[in-house]
TILUM-402344 format. One record per residue (C-alpha): x, y, z; residue number from 1. Coordinates in steps of 0.001 Angstrom, whole numbers, plus 500000, padded with zeros to 6 digits. Each point is the difference from the previous one (the first is absolute). Example, Ala and Ser with C-alpha at 12.3 -4.5 7.8 and 13.67 -1.06 7.14 Angstrom:
! TILUM-402344
(rec (512300, 495500, 507800), 1),
(rec (501370, 503440, 499340), 2),
***
This chain:
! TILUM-402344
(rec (810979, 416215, 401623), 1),
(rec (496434, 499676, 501216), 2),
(rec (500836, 499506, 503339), 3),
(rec (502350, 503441, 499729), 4),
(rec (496908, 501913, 498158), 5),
(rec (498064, 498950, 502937), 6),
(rec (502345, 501624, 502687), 7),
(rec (500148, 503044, 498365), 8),
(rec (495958, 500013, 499782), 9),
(rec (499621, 499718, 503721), 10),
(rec (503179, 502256, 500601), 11),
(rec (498073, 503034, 498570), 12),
(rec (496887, 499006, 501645), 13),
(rec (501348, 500075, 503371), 14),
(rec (500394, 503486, 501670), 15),
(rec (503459, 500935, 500454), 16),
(rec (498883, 500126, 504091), 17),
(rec (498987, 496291, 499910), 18),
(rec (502977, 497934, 501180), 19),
(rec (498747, 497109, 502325), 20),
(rec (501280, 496321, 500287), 21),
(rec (496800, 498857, 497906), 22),
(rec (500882, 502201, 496945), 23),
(rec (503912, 498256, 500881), 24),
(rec (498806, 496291, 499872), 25),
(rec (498023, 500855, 497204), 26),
(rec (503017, 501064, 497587), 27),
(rec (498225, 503301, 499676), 28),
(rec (503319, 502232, 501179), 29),
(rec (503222, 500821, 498034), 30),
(rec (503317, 500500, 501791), 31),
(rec (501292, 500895, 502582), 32),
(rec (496868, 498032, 501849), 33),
(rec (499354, 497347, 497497), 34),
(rec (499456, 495938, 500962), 35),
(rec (503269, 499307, 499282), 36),
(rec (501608, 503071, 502376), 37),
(rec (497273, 498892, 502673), 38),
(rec (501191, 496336, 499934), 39),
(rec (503504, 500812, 500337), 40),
(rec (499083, 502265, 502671), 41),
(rec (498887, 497199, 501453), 42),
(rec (502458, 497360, 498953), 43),
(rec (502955, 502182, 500924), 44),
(rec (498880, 502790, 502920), 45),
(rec (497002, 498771, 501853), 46),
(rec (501292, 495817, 499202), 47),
(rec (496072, 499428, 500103), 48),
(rec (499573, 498912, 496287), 49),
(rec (498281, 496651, 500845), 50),
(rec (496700, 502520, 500546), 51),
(rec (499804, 501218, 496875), 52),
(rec (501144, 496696, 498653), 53),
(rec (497235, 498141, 501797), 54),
(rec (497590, 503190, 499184), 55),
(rec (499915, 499478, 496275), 56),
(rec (500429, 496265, 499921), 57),
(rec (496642, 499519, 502004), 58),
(rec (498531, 502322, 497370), 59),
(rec (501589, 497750, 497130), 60),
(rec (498546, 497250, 501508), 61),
(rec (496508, 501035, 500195), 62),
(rec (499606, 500773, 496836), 63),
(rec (501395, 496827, 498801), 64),
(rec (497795, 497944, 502497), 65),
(rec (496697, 502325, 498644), 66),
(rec (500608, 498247, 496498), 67),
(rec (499996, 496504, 501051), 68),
(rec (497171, 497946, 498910), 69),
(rec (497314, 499628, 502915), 70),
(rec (500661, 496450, 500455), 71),
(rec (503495, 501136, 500389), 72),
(rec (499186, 502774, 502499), 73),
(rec (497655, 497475, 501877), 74),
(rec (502912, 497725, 501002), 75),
(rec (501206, 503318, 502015), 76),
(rec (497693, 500718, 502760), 77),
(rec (499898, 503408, 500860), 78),
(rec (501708, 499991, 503852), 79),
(rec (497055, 500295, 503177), 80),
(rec (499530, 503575, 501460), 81),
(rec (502093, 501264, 502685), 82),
(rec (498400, 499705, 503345), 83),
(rec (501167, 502255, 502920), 84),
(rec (501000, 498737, 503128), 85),
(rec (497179, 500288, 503053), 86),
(rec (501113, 501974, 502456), 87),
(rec (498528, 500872, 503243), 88),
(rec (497151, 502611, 500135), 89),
(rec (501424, 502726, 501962), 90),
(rec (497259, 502737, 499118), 91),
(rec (497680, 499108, 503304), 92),
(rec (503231, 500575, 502349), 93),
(rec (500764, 503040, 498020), 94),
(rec (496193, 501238, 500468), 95),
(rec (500524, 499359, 504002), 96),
(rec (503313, 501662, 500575), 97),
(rec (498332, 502633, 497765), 98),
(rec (496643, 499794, 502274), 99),
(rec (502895, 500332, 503661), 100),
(rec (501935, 502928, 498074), 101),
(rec (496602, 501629, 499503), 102),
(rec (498944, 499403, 503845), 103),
(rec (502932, 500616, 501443), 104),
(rec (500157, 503475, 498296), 105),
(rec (496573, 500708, 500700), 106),
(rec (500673, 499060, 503910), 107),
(rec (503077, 502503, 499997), 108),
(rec (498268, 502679, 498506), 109),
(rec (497359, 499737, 502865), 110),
(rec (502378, 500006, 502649), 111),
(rec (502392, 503408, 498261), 112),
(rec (496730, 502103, 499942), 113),
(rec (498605, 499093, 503409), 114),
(rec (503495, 500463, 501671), 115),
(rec (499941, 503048, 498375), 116),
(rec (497012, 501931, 502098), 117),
(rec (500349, 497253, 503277), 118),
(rec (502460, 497832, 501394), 119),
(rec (500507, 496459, 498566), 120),
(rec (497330, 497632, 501191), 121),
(rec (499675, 495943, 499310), 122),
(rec (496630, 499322, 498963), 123),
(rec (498398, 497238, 497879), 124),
(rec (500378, 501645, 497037), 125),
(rec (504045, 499349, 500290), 126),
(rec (499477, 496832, 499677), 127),
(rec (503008, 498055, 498261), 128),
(rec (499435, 499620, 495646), 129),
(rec (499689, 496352, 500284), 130),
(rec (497515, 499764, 502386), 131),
(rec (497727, 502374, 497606), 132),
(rec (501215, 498030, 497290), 133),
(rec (498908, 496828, 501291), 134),
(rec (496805, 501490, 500515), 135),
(rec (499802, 501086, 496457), 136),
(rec (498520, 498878, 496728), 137),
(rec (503234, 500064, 498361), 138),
(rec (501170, 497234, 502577), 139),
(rec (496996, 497795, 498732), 140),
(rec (501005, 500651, 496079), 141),
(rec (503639, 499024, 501678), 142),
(rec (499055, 496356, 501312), 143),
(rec (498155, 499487, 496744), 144),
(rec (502760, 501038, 498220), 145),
(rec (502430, 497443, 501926), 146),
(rec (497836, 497263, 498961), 147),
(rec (500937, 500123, 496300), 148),
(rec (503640, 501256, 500698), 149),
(rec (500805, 499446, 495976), 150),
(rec (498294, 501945, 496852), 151),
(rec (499836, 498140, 496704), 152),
(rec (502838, 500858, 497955), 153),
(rec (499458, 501634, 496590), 154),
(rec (500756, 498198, 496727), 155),
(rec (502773, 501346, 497759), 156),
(rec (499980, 498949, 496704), 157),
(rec (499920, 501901, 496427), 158),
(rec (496183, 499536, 499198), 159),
(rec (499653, 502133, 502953), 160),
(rec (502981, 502497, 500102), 161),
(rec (501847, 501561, 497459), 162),
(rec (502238, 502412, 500371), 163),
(rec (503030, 501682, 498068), 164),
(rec (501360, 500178, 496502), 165),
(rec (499393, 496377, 499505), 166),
(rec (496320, 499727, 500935), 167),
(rec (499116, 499495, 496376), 168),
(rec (502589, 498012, 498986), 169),
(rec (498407, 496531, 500724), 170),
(rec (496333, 501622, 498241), 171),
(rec (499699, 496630, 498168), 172),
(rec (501854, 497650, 501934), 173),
(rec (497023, 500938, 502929), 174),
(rec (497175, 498811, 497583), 175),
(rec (501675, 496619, 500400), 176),
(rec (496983, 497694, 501639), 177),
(rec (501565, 498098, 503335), 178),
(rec (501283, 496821, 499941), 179),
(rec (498700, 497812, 502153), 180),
(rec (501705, 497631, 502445), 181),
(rec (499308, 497378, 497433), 182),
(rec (501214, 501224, 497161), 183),
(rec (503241, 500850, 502021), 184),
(rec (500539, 496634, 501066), 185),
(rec (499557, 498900, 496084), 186),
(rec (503589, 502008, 499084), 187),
(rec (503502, 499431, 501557), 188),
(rec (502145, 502799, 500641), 189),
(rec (502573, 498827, 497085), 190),
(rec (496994, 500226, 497700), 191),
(rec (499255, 503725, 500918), 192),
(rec (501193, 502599, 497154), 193),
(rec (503334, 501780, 500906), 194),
(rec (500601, 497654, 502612), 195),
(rec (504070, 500029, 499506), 196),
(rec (500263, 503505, 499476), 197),
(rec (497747, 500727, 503255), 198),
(rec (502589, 497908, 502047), 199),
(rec (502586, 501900, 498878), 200),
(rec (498498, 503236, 500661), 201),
(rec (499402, 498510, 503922), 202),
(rec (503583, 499157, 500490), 203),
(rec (501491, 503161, 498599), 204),
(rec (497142, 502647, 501654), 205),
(rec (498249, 498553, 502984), 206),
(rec (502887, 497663, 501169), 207),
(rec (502141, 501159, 503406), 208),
(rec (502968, 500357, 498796), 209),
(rec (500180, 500065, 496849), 210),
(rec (501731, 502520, 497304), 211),
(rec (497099, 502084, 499199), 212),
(rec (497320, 499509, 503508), 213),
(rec (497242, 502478, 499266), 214),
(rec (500177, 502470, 503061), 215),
(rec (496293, 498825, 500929), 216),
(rec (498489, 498931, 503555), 217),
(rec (500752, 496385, 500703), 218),
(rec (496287, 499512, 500333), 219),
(rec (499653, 500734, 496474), 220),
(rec (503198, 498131, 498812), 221),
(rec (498729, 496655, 501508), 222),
(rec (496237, 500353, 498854), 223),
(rec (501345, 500389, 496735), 224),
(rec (502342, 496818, 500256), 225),
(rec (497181, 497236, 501474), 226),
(rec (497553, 501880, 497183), 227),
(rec (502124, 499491, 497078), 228),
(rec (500338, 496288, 500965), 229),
(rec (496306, 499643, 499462), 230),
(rec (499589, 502584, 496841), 231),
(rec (501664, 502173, 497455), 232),
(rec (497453, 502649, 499638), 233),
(rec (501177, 503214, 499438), 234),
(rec (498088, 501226, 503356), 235),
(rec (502327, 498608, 502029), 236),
(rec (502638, 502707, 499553), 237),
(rec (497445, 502691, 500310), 238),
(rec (500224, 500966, 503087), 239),
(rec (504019, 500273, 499774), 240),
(rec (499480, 501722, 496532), 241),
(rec (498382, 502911, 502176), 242),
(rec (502718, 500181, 502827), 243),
(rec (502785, 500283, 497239), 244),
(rec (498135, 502472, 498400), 245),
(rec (499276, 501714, 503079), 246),
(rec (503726, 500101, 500730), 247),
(rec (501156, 501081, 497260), 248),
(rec (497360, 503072, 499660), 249),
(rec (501123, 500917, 503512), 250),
(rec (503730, 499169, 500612), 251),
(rec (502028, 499589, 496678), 252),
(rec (497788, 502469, 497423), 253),
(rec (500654, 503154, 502455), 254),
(rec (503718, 499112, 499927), 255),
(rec (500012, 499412, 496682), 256),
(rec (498264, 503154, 498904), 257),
(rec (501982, 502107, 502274), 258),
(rec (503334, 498404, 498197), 259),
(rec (497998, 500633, 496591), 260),
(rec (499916, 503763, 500370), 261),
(rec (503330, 500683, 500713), 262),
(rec (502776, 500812, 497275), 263),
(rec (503137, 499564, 502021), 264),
(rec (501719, 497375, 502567), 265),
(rec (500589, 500541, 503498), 266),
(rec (503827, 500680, 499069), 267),
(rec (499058, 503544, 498105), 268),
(rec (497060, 500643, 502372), 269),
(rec (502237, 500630, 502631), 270),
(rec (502335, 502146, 497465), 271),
(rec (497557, 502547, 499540), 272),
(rec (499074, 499855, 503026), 273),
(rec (503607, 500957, 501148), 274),
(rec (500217, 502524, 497325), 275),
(rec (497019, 501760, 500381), 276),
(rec (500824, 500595, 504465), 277),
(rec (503469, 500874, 498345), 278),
(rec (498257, 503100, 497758), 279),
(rec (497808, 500925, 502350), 280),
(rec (502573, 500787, 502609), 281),
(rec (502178, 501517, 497516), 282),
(rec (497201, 502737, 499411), 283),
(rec (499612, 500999, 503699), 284),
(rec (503976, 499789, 500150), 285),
(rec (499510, 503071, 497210), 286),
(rec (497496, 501470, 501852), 287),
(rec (501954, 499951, 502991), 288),
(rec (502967, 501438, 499068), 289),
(rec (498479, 502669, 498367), 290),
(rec (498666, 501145, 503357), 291),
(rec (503005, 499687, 502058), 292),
(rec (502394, 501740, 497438), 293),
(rec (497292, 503011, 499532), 294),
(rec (499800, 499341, 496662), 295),
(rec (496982, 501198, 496901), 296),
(rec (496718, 498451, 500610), 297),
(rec (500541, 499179, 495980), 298),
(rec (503016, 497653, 500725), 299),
(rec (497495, 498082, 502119), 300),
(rec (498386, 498998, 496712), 301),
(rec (502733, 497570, 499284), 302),
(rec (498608, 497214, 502496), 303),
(rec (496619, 500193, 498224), 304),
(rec (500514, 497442, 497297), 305),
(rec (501947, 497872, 503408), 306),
(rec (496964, 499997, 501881), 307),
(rec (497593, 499064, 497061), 308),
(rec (502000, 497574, 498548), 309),
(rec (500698, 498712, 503194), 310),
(rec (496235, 498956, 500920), 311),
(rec (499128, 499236, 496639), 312),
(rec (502688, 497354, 499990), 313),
(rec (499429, 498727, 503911), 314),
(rec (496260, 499921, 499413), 315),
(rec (500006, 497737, 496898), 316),
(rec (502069, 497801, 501573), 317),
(rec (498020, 499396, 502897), 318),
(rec (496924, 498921, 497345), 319),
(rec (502643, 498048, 498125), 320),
(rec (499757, 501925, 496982), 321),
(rec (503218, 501239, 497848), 322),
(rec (499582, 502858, 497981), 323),
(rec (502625, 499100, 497333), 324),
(rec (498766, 496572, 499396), 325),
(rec (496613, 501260, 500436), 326),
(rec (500605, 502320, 496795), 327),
(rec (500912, 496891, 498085), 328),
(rec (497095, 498202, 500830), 329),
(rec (501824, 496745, 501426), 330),
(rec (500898, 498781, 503052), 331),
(rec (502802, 497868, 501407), 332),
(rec (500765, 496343, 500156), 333),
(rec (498850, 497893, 503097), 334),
(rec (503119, 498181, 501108), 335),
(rec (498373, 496525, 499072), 336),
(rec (500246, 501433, 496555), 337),
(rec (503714, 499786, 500336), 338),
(rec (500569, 496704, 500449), 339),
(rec (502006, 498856, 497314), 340),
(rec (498405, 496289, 500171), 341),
(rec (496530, 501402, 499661), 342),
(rec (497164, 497403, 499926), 343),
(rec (496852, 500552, 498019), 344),
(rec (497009, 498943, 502054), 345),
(rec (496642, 499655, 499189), 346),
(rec (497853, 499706, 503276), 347),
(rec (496842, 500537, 497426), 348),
(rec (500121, 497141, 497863), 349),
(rec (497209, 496880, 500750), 350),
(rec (502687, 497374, 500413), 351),
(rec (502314, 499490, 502617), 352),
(rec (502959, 498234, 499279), 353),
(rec (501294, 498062, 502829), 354),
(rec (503556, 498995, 500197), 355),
(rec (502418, 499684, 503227), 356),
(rec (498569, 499792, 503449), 357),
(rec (500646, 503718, 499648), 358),
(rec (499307, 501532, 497022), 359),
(rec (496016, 500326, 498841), 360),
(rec (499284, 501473, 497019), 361),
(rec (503806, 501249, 499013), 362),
(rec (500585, 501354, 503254), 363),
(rec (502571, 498701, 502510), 364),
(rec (498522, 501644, 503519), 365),
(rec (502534, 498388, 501858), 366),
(rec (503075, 501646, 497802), 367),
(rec (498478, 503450, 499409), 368),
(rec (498976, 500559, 504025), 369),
(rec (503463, 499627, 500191), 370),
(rec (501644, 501698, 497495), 371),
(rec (501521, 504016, 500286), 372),
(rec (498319, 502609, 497391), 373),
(rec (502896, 501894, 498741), 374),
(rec (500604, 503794, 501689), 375),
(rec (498375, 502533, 497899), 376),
(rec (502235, 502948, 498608), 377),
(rec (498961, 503924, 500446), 378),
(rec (499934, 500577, 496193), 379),
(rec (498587, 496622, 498800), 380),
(rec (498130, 499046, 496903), 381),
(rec (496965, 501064, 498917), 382),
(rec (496657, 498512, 498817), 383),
(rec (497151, 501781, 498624), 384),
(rec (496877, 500775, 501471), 385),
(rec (497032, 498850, 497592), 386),
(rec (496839, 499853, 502477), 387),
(rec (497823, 502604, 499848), 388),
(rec (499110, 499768, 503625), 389),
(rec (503558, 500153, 501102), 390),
(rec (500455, 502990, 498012), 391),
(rec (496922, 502242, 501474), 392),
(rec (501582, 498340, 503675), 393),
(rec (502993, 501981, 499077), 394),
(rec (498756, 503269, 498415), 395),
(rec (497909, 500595, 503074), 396),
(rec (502985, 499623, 502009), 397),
(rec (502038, 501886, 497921), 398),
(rec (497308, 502847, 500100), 399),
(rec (499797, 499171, 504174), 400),
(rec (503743, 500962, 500318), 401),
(rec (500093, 503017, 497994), 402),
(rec (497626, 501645, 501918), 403),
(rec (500772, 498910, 503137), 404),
(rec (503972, 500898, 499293), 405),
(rec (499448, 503410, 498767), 406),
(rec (497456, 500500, 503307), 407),
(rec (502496, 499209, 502581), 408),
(rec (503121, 501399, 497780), 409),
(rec (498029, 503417, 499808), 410),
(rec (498904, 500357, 503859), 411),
(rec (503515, 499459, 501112), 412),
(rec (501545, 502061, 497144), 413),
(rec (497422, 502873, 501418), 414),
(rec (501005, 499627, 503248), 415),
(rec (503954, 500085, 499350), 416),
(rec (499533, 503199, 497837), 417),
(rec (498267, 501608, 502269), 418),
(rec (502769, 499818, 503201), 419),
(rec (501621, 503001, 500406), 420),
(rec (503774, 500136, 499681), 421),
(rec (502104, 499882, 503372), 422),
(rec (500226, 503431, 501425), 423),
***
């Protein structure tokens, strides 16, 4: 009940514009874009649930690792900074092809205006861009540069940078004083805290290969695996915490939004989209024969309603929107919603249960990348629409379509009222 009463709180506090993936993680939304219709978006559409999987265990874990005791916590080091690569210092050879662009132009220039009083003439001052280079200061900064042909790469570590929605999540695990490389040596790995549910985390996410491999770089994945054989500290998976995040912000929330504001399938999207053409031509069929046959301007008014209906009905479609299922305030079923062997997952709970080689946390990735959603039906069921943000989505474009329907309906109703009959 409390955790119910607490929904609803931050329900009405958020806007009914605000739909992003943090109020989604956060169990902030109501259907059709809740958690649980994100992560079987996931599970079932995108087959990229191990990121929100990963995603909320990391955040699990660091709050369970922040209550440890200290002495506990000290038996994790936190993981060394990540230093960049050196690579060769290219700026002084971009400052000298700079300094022979910016000679060479100069030296053309020269020659255009004098050839265009006189005739072309070789002088000294057509001398070749190297040779004034080489004469140059810039060629001295050049040699000096080649002497120290590597800069000092920058250190990467989260004292320094911080970035994202889970900057502050590690507030108090960064107060943690350093251990030193005595200390270390004093603790085994086996003696760390979370030691066998770390390994497990490393062969299901960061192993090649295996059922649910994070969709990381492989400089990440094996940092990751010769770190946690040294520590469990929850700074470890930071860095992979953000490119999940990242990926999900960018790749799967879009989608899933998109999906989110529509009320019908594919299957009735192209129905209306079908009947609506079929209307429209059936009003300048009307208007057409009542030209031809010399007929009333007045019997031209029977391909009005036609034409309107007929761009009200081809316009919604194309913004997936259904007028009749609109005015009920539902929407209809996804087609993993019709499996009759539904599974309920929950991608948001702390634990991850780990059973078969591939299934992690209740989910068999093997089985459902290969299994067939069932074909959705034109007139299939209906679920209603509870979030207020989804709602406002769909007024607007309700409102959008009117308008733009009853523009384009009336300019070509004008203009077929206003052709004369055939003489």
């Amino acid at each position: 009940m409390e955790k119910t009463s607490n929904n609803r709180k931050d329900l009405e506090a958020r806007k009914p514009t605000d739909l992003s993936l943090t109020a989604i993680l956060g169990d902030q939304t109501c259907p059709p874009c809740s958690l649980k219709e994100f992560q079987d978006y996931l599970v079932y559409k995108e087959h990229s649930a191990e990121n929100l999987q990963f995603y909320n265990w990391v955040l699990s874990y660091e709050r369970r690792f922040s209550r440890l005791a200290d002495e506990q916590q000290n038996k994790a080091p936190r993981p060394p900074p990540r230093r960049a690569v050196a690579t060769p210092s290219l700026r002084g050879r971009s400052d000298s092809q700079s300094s022979r662009r910016t000679t060479a132009s100069s030296s053309l220039s020269t020659v255009v205006e004098n050839n265009s009083t006189t005739e072309l003439k070789t002088t000294s001052n057509d001398a070749s861009p190297d040779l004034s280079f080489q004469n140059s200061d810039m060629a001295e900064k050049e040699r000096t540069r080649g002497e120290q042909p590597f800069v000092a790469p920058p250190i990467i570590g989260n004292a320094t940078v911080t970035r994202g929605r889970g900057a502050n999540q590690l507030d108090t695990l960064n107060e943690q004083e350093p251990t030193t490389a005595e200390e270390v040596a004093q603790f085994e790995p086996e003696d760390q805290p979370f030691r066998a549910e770390i390994d497990r985390v490393i062969s299901a996410f960061f192993l090649p290969g295996a059922p649910a491999e994070l969709n990381v770089t492989g400089a990440i994945q094996k940092r990751i695996r010769d770190e946690a054989k040294k520590t469990t500290h929850p700074a470890l998976f930071e860095e992979a915490k953000q490119h999940v995040f990242t990926t999900m912000q960018k790749s799967s929330f879009p989608e899933f939004s998109k999906l989110a504001a529509s009320n019908i399938n594919h299957e009735k999207k192209v129905f209306w989209l079908c009947i609506g053409a079929t209307d429209f031509m059936l009003g300048l069929m009307v208007y057409l024969l009542c030209i031809l046959l010399k007929a009333g301007r007045g019997w031209r008014c029977f391909g009005i309603p036609f034409t309107w209906f007929g761009c009200m009905q081809f316009y919604s479609a194309t913004k997936d929107l259904c007028f009749q299922v609109y005015g009920r305030a539902a929407r209809q079923l996804y087609p993993w919603e019709l499996l009759s062997d539904d599974k309920s997952f929950n991608l948001g709970t702390a634990d991850i249960d780990f059973g078969d080689t591939n299934t992690i946390g209740g989910i068999n990735y093997k089985s459902i990348k290969q299994s067939l959603l069932p074909k959705s039906k034109v007139f299939e069921k209906e679920k209603v629409i509870e979030d207020p943000a989804i709602k406002a989505i769909q007024r607007k474009r309700w409102l959008e379509t009117y308008i733009v329907a009853t523009t384009v309906a009336a300019c070509v109703i004008a203009a077929c009222l206003a052709v004369p009959n055939r003489p």
